[in-house]
C-alpha positions as CSV (number, residue, x, y, z in Angstrom):
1,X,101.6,120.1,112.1
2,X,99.7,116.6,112.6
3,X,101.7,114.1,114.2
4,X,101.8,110.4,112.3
5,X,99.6,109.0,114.7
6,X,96.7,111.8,114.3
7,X,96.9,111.6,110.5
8,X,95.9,108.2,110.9
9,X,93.3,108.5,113.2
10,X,94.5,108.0,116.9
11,X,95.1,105.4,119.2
12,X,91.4,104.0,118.3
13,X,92.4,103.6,114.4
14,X,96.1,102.0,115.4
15,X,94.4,99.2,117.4
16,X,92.1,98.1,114.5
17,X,95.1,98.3,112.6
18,X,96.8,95.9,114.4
19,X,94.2,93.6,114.8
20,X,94.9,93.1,110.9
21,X,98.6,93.5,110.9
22,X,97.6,90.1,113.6
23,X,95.5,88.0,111.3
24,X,98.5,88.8,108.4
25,X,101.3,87.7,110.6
26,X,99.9,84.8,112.2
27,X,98.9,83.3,108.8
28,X,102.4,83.6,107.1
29,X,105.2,81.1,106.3
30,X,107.6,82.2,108.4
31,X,105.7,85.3,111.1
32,X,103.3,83.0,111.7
33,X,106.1,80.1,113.1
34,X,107.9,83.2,115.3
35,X,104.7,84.5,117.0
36,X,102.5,80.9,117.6
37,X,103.0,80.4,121.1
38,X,102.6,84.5,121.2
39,X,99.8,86.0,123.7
40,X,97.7,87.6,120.6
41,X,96.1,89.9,123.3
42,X,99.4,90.8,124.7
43,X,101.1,90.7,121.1
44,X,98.6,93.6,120.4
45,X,98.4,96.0,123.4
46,X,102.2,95.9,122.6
47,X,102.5,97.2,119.6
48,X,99.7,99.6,119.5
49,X,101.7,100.8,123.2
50,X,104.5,101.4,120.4
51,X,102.9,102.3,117.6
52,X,101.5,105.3,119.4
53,X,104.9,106.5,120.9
54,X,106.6,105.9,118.0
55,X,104.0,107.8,115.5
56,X,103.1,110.5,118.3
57,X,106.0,113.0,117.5
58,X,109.0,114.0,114.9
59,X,111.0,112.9,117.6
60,X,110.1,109.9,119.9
61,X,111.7,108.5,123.0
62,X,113.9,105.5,122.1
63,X,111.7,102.1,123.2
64,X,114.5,100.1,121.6
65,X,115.8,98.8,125.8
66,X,111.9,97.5,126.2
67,X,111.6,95.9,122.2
68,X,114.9,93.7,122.5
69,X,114.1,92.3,125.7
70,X,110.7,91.5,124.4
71,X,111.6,90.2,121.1
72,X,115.0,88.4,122.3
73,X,114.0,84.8,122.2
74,X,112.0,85.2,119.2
75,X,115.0,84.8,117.2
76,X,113.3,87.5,114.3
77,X,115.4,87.9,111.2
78,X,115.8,90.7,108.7
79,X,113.4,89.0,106.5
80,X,110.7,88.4,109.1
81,X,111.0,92.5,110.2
82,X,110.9,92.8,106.2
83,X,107.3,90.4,106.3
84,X,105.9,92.6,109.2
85,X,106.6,96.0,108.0
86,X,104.9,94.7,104.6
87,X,101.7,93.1,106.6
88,X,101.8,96.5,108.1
89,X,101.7,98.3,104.9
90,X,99.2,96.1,103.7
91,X,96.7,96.6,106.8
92,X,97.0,100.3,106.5
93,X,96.4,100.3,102.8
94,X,93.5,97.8,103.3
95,X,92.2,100.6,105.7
96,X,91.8,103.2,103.1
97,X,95.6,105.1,104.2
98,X,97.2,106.9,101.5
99,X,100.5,105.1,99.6
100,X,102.5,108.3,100.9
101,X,101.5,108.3,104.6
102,X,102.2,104.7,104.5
103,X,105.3,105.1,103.1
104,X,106.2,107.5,106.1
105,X,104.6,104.9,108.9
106,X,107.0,102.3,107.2
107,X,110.2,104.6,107.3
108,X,109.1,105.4,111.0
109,X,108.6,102.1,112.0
110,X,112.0,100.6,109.9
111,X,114.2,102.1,112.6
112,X,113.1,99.6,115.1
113,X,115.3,97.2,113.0
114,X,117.9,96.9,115.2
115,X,116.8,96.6,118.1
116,X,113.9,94.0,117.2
117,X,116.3,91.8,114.4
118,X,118.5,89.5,116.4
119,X,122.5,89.9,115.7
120,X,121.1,93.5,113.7
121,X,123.4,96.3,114.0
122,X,121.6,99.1,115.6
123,X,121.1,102.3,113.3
């Protein structure tokens, strides 16, 4: 069986990806406030690094230690993880990905919550 990440094309596809789940973020309300003074270049290696571990296998290795330390300070809310997993969505359906398998990168990706939403409660 396929892993996430090879249904969608490999490491190659998840960095163009991410260059538009970039240009969503950076242009909204309240992502766009969070990430300004954000390294775009460093923004992106980052999450295509997770990306790919996460949507690699049925069963990654938790990242969660390296995601709080890195997303800390940024103060992100439930909403703002709610913007980005729909500016994800978005860039993967802008790339031609399927509702369902999107609907599967969003579920794999939601459980990140808690350990990138300040004050969330871990799952």
């Amino acid at each position: 069986m396929s892993s996430l990440l090879e249904l969608l094309g490999g490491r190659d596809a998840i960095e163009i990806v991410v260059v538009g789940v970039w240009e969503r973020m950076i242009v909204d309300p309240s992502l766009g406030a969070l990430f300004r003074d954000v390294s775009r270049t460093r923004y992106e290696r980052g999450l295509a690094d997770s990306l790919c571990v996460l949507l690699d296998s049925d069963d990654p290795p938790w990242i969660g230690r390296e995601l709080r330390r890195v997303h800390g300070a940024l103060g992100v809310r439930d909403a703002d993880f709610d913007r980005f997993l729909d500016c994800l969505a978005a860039t993967l359906e802008a790339a031609g990905v399927s509702r369902p398998l999107v609907r599967r990168v969003r579920g794999r990706v939601a459980v990140l919550r808690g350990d990138i939403v300040s004050g969330a409660v871990a799952n």
